[in-house]
N, C-alpha and C positions, 0 to 999 in steps of 0.2 A: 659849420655852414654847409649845407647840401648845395652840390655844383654840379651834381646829375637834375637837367632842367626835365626831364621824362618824369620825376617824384614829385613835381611841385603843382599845385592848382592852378588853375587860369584864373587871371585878375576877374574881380567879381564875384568867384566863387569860394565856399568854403567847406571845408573838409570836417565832418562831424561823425561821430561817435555816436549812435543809439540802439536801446535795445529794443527789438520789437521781434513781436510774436512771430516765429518762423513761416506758420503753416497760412496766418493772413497775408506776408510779403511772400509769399508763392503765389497764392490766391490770385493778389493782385495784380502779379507780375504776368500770369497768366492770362488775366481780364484784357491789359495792356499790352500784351504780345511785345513786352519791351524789356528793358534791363529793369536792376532794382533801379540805379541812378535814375532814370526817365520816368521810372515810375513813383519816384518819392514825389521827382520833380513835379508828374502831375498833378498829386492829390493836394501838395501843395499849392500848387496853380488856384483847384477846385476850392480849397478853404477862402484863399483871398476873395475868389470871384463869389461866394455864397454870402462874404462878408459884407464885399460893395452891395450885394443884390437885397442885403436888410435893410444897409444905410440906404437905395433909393425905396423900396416897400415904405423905411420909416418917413418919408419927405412926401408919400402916397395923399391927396388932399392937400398939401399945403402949400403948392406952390402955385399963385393964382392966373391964368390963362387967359386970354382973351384974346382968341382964334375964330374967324368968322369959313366957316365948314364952307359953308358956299365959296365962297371968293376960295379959296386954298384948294379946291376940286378943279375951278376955273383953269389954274395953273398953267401953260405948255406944260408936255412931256421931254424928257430930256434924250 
């Protein structure tokens, strides 16, 4: 059992193994002006948000609305 708390992950996170092209995680790290860690963390960020931005693209047209422009102009400001 590891009892140096300094070696272990913070709950939530997980410790992974991968291979990846050296000269792209420079690249990116560089884009980033950040560590590799911040900068995995990124691109991961970016895949999930590309993912939700297809699933609302795919819902594009089919959710049906009935907003009257005028009256919603009318509004106060806040």
């Amino acid at each position: 059992m590891n009892t140096d708390m300094s070696l272990t992950t913070p709950p939530g996170t997980r410790r992974v193994t991968a291979n990846l092209d050296s000269a792209l995680l420079q690249k990116a790290c560089s884009v980033t002006g950040e560590g590799i860690t911040e900068t995995l963390t990124l691109g991961l960020e970016m895949v999930r948000r590309s993912a939700a931005a297809s699933r609302a693209r795919a819902l594009r047209g089919k959710l049906p609305l009935d907003l009257d422009l005028d009256v919603s102009r009318e509004r106060p400001r806040r």
